[in-house]
C-alpha positions as a LaTeX table, in Angstrom:
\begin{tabular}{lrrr}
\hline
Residue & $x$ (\AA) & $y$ (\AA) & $z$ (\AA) \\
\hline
Unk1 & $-68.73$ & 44.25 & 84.43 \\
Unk2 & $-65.36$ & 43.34 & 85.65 \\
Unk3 & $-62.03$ & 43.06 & 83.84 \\
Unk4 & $-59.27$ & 40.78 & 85.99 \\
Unk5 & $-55.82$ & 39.22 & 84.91 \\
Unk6 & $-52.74$ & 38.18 & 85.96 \\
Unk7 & $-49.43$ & 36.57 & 84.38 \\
Unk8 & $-47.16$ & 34.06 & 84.85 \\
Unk9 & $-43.98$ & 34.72 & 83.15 \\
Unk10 & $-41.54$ & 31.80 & 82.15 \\
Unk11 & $-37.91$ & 31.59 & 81.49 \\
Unk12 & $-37.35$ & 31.67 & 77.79 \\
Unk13 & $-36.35$ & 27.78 & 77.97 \\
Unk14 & $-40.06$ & 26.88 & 79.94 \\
Unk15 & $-41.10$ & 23.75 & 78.33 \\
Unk16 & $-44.75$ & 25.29 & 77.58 \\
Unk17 & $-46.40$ & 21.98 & 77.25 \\
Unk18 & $-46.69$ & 21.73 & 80.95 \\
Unk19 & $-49.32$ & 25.03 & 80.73 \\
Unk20 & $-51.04$ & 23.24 & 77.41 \\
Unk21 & $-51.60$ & 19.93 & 79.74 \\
Unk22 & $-52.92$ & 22.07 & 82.40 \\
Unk23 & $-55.64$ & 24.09 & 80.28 \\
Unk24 & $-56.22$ & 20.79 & 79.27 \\
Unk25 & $-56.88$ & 19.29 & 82.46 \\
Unk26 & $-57.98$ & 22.16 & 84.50 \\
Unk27 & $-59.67$ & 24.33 & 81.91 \\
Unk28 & $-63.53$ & 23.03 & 81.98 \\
Unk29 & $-63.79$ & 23.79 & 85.92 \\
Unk30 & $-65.02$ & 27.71 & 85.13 \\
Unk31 & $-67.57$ & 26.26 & 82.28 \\
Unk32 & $-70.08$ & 27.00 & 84.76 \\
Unk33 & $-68.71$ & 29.71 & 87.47 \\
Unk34 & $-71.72$ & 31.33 & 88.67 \\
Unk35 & $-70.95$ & 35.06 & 88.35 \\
Unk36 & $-68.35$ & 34.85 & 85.48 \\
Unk37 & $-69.06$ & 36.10 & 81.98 \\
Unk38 & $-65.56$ & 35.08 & 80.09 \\
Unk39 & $-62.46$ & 33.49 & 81.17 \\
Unk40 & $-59.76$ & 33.24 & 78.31 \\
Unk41 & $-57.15$ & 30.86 & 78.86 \\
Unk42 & $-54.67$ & 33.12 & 77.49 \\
Unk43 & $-50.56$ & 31.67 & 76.11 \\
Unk44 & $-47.68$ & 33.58 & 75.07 \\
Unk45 & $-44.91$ & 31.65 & 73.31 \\
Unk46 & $-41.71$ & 33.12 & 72.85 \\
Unk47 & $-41.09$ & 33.63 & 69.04 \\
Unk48 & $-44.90$ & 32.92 & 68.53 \\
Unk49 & $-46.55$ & 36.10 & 67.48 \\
Unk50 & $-44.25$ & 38.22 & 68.06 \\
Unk51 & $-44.00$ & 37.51 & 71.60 \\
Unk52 & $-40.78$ & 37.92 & 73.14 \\
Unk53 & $-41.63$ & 35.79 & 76.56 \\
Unk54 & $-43.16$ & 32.65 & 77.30 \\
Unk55 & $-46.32$ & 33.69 & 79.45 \\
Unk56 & $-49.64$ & 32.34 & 80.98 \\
Unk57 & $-51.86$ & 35.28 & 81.74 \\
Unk58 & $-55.82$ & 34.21 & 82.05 \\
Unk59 & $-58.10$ & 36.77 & 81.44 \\
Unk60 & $-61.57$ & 37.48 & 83.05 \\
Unk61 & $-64.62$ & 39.16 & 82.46 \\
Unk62 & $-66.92$ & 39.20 & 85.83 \\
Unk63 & $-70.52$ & 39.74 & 85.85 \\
Unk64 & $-70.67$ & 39.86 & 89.82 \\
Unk65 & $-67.55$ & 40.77 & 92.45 \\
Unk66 & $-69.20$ & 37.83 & 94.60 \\
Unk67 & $-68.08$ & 35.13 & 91.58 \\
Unk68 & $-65.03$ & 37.12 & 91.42 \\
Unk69 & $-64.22$ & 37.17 & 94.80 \\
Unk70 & $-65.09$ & 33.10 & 95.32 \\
Unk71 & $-63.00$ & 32.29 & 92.32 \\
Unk72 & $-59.91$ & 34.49 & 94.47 \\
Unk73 & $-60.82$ & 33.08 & 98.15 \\
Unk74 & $-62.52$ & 29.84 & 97.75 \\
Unk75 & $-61.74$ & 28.82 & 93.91 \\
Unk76 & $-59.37$ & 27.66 & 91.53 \\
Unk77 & $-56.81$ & 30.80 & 92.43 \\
Unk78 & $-55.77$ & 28.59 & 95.33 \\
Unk79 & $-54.12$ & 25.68 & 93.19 \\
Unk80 & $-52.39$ & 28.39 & 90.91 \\
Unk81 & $-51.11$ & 29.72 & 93.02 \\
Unk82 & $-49.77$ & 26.72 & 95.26 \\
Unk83 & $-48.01$ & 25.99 & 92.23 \\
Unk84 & $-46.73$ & 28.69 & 90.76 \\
Unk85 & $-46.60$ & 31.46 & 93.40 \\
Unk86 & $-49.46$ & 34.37 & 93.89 \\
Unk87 & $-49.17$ & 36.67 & 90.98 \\
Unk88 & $-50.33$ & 40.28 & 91.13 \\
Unk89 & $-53.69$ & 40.48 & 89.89 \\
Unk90 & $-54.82$ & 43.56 & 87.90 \\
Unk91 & $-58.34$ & 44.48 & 87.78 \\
Unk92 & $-60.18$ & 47.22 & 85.53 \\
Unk93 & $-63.77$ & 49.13 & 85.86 \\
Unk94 & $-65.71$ & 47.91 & 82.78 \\
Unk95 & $-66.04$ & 50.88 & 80.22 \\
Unk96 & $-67.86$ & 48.64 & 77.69 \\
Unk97 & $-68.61$ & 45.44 & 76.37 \\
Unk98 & $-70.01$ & 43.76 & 73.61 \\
Unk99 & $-70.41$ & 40.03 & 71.85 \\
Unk100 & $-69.41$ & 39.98 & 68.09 \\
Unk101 & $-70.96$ & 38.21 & 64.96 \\
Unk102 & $-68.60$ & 35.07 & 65.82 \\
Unk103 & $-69.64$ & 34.76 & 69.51 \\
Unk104 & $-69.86$ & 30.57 & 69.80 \\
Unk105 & $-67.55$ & 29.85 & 67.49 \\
Unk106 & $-64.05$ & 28.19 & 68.99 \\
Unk107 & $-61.61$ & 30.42 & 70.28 \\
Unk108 & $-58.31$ & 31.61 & 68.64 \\
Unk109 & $-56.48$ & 34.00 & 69.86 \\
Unk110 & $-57.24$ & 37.24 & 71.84 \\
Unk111 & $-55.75$ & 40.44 & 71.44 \\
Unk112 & $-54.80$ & 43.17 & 74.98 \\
Unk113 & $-53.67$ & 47.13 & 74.83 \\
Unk114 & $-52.99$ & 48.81 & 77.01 \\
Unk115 & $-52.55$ & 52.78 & 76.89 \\
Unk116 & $-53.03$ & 55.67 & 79.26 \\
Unk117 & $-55.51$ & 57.73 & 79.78 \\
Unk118 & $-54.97$ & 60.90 & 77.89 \\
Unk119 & $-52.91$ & 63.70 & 80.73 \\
Unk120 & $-54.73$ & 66.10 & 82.55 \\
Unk121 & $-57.46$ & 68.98 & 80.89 \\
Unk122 & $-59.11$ & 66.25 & 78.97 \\
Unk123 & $-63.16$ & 65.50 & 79.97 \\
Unk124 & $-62.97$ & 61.99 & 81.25 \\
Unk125 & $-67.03$ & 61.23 & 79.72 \\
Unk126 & $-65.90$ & 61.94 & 76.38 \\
Unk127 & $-62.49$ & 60.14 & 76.91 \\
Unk128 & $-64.71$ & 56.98 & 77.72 \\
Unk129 & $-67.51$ & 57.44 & 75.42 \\
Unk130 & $-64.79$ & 57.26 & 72.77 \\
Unk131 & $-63.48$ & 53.48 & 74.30 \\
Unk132 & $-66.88$ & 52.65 & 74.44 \\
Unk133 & $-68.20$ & 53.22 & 70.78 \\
Unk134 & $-64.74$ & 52.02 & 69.71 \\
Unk135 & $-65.76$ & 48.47 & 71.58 \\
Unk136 & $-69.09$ & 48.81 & 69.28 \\
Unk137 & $-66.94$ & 49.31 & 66.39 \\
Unk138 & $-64.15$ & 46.50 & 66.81 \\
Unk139 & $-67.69$ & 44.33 & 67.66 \\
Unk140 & $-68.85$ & 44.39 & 64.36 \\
Unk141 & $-65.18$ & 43.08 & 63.01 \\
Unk142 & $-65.49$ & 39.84 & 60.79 \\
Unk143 & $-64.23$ & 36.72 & 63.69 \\
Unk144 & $-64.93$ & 38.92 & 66.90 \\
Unk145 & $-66.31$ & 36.47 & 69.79 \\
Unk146 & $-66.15$ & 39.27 & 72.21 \\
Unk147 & $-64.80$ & 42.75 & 72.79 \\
Unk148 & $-64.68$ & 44.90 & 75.87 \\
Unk149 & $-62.99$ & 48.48 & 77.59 \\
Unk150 & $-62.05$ & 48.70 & 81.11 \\
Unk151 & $-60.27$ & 51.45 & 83.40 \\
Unk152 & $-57.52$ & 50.93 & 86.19 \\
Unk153 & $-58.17$ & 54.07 & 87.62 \\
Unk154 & $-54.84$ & 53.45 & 89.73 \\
Unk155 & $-52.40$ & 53.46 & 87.02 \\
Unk156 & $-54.83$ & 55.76 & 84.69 \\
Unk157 & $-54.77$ & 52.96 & 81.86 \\
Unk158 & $-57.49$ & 51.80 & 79.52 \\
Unk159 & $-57.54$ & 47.98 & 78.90 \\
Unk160 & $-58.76$ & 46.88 & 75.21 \\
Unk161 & $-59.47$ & 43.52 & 74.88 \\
Unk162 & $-61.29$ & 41.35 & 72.19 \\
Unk163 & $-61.56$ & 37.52 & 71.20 \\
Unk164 & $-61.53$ & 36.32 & 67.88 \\
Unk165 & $-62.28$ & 33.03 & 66.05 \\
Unk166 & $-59.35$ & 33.58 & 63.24 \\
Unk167 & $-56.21$ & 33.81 & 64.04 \\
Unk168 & $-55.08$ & 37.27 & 62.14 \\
Unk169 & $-57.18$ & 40.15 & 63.67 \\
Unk170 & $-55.00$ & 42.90 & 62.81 \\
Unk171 & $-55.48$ & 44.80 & 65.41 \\
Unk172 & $-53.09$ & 46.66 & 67.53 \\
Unk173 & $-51.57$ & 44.78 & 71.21 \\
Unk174 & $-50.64$ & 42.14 & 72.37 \\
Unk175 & $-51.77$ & 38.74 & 70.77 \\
Unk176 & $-52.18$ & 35.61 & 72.85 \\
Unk177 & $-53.13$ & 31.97 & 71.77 \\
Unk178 & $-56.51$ & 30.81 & 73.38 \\
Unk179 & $-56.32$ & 27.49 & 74.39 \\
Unk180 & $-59.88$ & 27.26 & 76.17 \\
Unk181 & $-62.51$ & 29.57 & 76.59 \\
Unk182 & $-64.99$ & 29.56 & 79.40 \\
Unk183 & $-68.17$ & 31.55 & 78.89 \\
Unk184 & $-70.79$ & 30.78 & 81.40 \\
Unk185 & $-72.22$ & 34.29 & 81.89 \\
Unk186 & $-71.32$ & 35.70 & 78.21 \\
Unk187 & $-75.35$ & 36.65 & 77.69 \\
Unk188 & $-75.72$ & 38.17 & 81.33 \\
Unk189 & $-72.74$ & 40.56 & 81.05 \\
Unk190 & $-74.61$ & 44.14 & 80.39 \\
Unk191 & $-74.13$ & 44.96 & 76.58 \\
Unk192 & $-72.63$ & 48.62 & 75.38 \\
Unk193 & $-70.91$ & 51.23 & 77.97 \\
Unk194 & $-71.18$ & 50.36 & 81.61 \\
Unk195 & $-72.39$ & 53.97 & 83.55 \\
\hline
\end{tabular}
């Protein structure tokens, strides 16, 4: 497994209805992208959740680097970012993932944190072992769809992320509104920690 995002960030005064009508028109084109587990189509609204920007930031959970890679080169990447500009896209090893007790139920919002891996001295195994029976745990949360770990071994940061069918999750991070969810591949990404 894969982990992949990227943001577009918006001037507070962004009319945000231009990103609803584009989910809206746009959104059902990675219902069936061979190679792709989960894309969340992922809005912040400023003043909405705490949020203090207005922010698209699509999140992605790859079962192969080839779908990946064809969604970046050949795909849908290409009309984002004709319109918008090419945004930095941050990727993340896959510590763990697993589906939750709501997985097919519609969408609501998705939560992200991101936090460092703990300084030098510590074992890395049991650092990761940790994120990955915390991914089993948050699983078995009433409304999870889907929960997953990754590691950007660049910046030394852990990547939480989980998917939930109600709308309070009260969990730490950042909370996005979903406003489509594509999950062609959500069976065929590999279940519990990823080594």
């Amino acid at each position: 497994m894969h982990a992949m995002q990227y943001e577009l960030t918006f001037p507070a005064d962004y009319d945000m209805r231009v990103i609803h009508a584009r989910v809206a028109r746009v959104g059902h084109l990675l219902d069936d992208w061979d190679g792709l587990g989960l894309k969340a189509y992922l809005l912040r609204e400023r003043g909405t959740d705490g949020s203090p920007v207005n922010q698209y930031a699509p999140f992605y959970l790859w079962d192969t680097t080839r779908g990946m890679n064809r969604f970046l080169w050949c795909g849908p990447f290409q009309g984002l970012s004709d319109d918008f500009g090419r945004p930095a896209v941050r990727q993340w090893s896959g510590v763990a993932y697993e589906v939750g007790g709501a997985v097919g139920s519609p969408a609501a919002v998705a939560v992200r944190q991101r936090v460092p891996v703990p300084p030098d001295g510590v074992v890395y195994a049991d650092v990761m072992e940790g994120e990955a029976e915390a991914v089993g745990k948050l699983a078995q949360r009433d409304g999870v769809i889907a929960a997953a770990a990754g590691v950007d071994t660049a910046r030394w940061e852990i990547l939480r992320f989980s998917v939930w069918a109600h709308d309070a999750p009260g969990v730490e991070g950042e909370v996005f509104r979903v406003l489509h969810l594509s999950t062609p591949g959500l069976t065929r990404l590999p279940r519990g920690r990823q080594w």
